[in-house]
KOLZALO-218179 format. One line per 3 residues: number of its first residue (from 0); for each residue x, y, z of N, C-alpha, C. Coordinates in steps of 0.05 Angstrom, whole numbers, plus 5000, padded with zeros to 4 digits. Atoms other than C-alpha are relative to their C-alpha. Layout:
// KOLZALO-218179
NUM) X:Y:Z:X:Y:Z:X:Y:Z  ... $
This chain:
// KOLZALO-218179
0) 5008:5024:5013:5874:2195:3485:4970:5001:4997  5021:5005:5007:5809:2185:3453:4987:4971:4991  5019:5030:4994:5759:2124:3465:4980:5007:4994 $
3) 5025:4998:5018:5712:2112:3411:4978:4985:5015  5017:5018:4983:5649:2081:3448:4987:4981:4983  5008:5025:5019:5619:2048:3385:4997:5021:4971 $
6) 4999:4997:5029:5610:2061:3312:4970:4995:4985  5021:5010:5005:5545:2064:3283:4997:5010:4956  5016:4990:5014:5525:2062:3208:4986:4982:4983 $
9) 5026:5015:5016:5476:2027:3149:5006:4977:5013  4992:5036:4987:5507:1953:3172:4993:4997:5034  5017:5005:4967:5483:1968:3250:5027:5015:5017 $
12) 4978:4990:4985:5525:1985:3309:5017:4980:5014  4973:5020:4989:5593:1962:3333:5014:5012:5021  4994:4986:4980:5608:1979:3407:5032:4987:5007 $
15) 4981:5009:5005:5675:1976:3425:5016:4997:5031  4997:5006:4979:5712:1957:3490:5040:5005:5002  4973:5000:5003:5795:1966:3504:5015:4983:5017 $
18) 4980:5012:4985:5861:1937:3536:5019:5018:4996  4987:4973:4993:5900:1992:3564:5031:4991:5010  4975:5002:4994:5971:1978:3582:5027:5023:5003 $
21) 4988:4971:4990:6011:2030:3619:5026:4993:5013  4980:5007:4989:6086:2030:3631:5018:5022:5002  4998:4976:4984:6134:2060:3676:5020:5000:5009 $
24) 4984:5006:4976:6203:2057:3699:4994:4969:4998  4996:5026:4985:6204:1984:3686:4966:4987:5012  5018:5019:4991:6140:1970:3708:4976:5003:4993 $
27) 5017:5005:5023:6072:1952:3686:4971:4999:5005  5033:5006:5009:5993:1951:3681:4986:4992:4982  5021:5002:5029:5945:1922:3641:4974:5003:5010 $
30) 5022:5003:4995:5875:1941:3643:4976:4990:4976  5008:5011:5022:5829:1902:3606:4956:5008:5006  5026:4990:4996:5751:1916:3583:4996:5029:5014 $
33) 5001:4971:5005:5757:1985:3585:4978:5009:4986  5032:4989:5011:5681:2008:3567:4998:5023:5000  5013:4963:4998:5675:2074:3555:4964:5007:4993 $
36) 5037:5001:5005:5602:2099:3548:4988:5036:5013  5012:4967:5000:5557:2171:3557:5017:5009:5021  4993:4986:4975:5588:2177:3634:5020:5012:4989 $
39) 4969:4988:5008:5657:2193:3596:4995:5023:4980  5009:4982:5016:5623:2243:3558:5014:5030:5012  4992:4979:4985:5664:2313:3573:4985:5026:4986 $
42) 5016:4976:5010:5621:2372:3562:5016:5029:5006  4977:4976:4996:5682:2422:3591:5026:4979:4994  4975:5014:5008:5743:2393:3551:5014:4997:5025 $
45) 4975:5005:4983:5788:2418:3610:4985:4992:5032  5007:5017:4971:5744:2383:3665:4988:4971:5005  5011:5035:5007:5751:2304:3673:4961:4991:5001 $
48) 5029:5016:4984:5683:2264:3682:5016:4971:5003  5003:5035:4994:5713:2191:3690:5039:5002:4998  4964:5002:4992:5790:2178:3709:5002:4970:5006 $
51) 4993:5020:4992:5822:2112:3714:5029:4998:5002  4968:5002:4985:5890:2104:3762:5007:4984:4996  4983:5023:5005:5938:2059:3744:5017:4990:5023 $
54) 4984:5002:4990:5975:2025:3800:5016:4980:4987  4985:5020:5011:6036:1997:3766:5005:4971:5014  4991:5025:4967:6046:1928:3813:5010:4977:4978 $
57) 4990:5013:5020:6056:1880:3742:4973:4986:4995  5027:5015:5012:5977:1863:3744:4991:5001:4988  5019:4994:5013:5922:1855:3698:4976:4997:5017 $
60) 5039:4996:4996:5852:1876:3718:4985:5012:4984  5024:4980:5016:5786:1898:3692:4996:5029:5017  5000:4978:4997:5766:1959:3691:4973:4999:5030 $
63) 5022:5007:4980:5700:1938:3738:5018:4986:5030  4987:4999:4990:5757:1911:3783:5009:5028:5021  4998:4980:4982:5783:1980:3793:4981:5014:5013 $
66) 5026:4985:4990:5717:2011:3802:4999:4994:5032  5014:5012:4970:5707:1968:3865:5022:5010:5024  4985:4978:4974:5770:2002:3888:5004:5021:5008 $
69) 4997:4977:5004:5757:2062:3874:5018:5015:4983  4985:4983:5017:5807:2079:3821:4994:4992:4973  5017:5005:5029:5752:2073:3763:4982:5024:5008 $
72) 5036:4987:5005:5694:2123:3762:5005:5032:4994  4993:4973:4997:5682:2195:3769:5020:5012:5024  4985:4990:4977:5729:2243:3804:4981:5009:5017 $
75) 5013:4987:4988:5702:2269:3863:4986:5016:5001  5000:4972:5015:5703:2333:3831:4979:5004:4978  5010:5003:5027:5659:2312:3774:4974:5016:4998 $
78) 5030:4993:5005:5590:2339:3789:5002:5024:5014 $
């Protein structure tokens, strides 16, 4: 999947934000405000910089949400 971060041309720029919805067996996620931005920038196609875990449970959260639980940011692995 590809997440455009914003759009820029003569008319100005248009940054763009998502609502992610992941399902599974019945069951469900929504993640909302989904910001992508430079950190998601992958400079080795086949090595993440920024991962976000879905726990199916039937909630909606933000993406700043998961961060705080740790299943928003970089992998461990990243740097």
């Amino acid at each position: 999947m590809v997440l455009t971060d914003f759009v820029q041309d003569e008319d100005g720029k248009k940054e763009f934000t998502y609502r992610i919805t992941v399902q599974a067996g019945g069951a469900t996620k929504v993640i909302t405000s989904v910001d992508s931005g430079p950190g998601w920038y992958r400079p080795a196609p086949n090595k993440p910089t920024y991962t976000i875990t879905a726990v199916l449970d039937g909630r909606t959260v933000t993406e700043a949400e998961l961060k705080t639980k740790g299943l928003a940011g970089p992998p461990p692995d990243a740097h």
